[in-house]
MIMI-91680 format. One record per residue (C-alpha): x, y, z; residue in three letters; residue number from 1. Coordinates in nm, 4 decimals. Layout:
[[X,Y,Z],'ALA',NUM]
...
END
This chain:
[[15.6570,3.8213,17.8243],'UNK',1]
[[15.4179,3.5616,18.0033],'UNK',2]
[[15.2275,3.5185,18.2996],'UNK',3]
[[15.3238,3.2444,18.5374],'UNK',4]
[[15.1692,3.1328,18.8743],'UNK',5]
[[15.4643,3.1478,19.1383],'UNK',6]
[[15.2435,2.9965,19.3929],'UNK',7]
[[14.9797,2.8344,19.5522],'UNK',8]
[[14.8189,3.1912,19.6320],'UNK',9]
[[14.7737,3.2367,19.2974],'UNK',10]
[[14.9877,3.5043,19.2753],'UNK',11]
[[15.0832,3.5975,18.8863],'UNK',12]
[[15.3842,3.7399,18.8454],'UNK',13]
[[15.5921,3.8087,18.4806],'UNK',14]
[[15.8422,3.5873,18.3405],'UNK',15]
[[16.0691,3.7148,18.0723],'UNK',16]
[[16.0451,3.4676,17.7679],'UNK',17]
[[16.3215,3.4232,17.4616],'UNK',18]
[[16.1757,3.6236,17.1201],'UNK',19]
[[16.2036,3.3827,16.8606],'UNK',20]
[[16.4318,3.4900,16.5666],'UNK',21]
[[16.2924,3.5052,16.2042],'UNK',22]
[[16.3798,3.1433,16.0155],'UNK',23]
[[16.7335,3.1290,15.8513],'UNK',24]
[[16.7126,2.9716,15.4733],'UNK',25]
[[16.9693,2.7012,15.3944],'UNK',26]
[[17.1989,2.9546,15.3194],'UNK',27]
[[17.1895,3.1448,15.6621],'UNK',28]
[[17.0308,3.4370,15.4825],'UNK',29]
[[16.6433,3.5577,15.6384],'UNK',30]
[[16.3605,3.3290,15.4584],'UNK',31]
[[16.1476,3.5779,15.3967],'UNK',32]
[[16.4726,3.7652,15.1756],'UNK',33]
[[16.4776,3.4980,15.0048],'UNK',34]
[[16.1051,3.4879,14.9531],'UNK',35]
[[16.0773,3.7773,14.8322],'UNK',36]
[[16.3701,3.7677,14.6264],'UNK',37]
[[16.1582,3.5138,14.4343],'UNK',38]
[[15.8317,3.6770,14.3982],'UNK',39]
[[15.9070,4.0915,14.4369],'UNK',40]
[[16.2302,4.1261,14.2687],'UNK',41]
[[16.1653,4.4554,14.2509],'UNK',42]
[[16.1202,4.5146,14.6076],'UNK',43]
[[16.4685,4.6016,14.6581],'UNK',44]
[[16.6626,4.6450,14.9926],'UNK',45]
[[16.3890,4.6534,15.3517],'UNK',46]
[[16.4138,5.0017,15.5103],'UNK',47]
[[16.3617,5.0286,15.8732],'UNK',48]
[[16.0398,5.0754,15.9598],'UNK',49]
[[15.8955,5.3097,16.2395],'UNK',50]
[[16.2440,5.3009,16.3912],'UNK',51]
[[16.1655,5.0053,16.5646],'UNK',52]
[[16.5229,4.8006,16.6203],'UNK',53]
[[16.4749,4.4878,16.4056],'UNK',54]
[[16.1319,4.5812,16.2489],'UNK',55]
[[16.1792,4.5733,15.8756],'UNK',56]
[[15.9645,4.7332,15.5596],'UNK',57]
[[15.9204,4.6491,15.1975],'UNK',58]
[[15.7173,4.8961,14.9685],'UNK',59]
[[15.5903,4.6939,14.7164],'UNK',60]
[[15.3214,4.7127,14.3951],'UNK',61]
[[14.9452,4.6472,14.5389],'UNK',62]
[[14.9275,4.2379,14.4404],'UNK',63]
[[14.5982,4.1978,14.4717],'UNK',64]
[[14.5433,4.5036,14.2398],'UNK',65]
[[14.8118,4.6558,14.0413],'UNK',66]
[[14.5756,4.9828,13.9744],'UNK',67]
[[14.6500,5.0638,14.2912],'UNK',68]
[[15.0511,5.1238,14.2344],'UNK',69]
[[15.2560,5.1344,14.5434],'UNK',70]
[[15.0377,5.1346,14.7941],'UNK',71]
[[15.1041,4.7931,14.9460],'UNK',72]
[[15.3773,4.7071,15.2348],'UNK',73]
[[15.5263,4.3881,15.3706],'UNK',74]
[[15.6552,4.4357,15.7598],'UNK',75]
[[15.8848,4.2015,15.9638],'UNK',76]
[[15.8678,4.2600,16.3035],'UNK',77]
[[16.2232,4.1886,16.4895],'UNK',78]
[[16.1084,3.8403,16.6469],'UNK',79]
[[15.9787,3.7332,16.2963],'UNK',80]
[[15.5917,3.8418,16.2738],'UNK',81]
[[15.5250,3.9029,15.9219],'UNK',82]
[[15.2551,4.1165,15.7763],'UNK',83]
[[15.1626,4.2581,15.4450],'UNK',84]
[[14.8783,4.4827,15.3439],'UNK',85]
[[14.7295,4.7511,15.0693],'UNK',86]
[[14.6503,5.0832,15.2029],'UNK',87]
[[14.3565,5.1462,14.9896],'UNK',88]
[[14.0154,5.0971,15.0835],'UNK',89]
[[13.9480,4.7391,14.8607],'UNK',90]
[[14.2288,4.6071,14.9972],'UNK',91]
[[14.1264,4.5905,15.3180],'UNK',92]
[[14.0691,4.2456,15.3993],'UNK',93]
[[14.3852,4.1109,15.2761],'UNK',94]
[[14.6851,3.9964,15.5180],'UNK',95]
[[15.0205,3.8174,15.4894],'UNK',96]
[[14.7585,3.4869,15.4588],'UNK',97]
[[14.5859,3.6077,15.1374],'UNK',98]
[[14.9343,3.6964,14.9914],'UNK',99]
[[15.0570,3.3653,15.0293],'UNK',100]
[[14.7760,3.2388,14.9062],'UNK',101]
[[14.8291,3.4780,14.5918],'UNK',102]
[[15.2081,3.3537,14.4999],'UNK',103]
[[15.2221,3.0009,14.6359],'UNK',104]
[[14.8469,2.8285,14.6279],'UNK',105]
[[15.0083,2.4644,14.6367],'UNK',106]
[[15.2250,2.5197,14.8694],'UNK',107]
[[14.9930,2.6364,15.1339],'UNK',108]
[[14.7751,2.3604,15.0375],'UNK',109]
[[15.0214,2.1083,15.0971],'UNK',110]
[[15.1232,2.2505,15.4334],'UNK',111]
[[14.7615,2.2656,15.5843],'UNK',112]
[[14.6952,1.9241,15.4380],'UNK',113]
[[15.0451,1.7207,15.5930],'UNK',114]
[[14.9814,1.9398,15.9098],'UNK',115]
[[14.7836,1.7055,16.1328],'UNK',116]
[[14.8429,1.3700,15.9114],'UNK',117]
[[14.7781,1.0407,16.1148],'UNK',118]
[[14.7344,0.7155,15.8750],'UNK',119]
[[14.9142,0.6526,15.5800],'UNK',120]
[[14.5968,0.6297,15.3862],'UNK',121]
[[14.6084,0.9671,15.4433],'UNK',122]
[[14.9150,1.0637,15.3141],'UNK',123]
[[14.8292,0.8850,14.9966],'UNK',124]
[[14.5297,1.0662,14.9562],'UNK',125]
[[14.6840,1.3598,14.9604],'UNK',126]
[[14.9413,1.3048,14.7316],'UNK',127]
[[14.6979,1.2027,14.4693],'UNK',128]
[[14.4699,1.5164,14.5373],'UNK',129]
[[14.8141,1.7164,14.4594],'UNK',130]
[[14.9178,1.5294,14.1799],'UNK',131]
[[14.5439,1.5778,14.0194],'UNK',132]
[[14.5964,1.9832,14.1563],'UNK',133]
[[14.9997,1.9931,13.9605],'UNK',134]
[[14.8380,1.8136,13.6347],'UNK',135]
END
């Protein structure tokens, strides 16, 4: 939900937006299935979480620290959010961000990077900092 101005008064009144859906893989299945699919096999099936209609949860080995067992969850809201987090107390600083960063370190780099490309000097640039990065 958002705020709008309805008029010169500056009256603010609610306006019911769309909730975005979570992004469909090539195959129509939920990316983030498939992403985990790929790097927590053994994550199994989501459960439900907090019986929240939509909001799904993943219990999953701590990745930052396996010592810490299963201690660490990734959450889908229903319109998509994603978070993931360790429950114990040296874990708390990491996010959905720093577990990214944990499986797929080129990736993110190369998203950030072609983000707000401009020149083509640019773009070669960066593909020569990634090839150095690959090699």
């Amino acid at each position: 939900m958002s705020i709008q101005n309805t008029s010169q008064n500056s009256v603010l009144t609610p306006v019911q937006t769309s909730v975005s859906t979570p992004i469909k893989a090539k195959d129509g299945q939920n990316w983030l299935d498939q992403w985990l699919m790929n790097y927590f096999p053994e994550a199994g099936e989501a459960e439900q979480w907090l019986s929240t209609p939509g909001a799904r949860i993943w219990k999953i080995d701590c990745p930052w620290n396996p010592a810490h067992g299963q201690k660490a969850s990734i959450v889908q809201l229903a319109n998509g959010a994603i978070s993931a987090q360790c429950f114990s107390a040296s874990c708390h600083h990491h996010n959905w961000h720093s577990l990214r960063d944990l499986k797929e370190p080129i990736g993110r780099i190369r998203c950030a990077m072609f983000k707000n490309l401009g020149q083509t000097r640019n773009l070669y640039l960066v593909k020569v900092l990634l090839h150095s990065i690959q090699y």
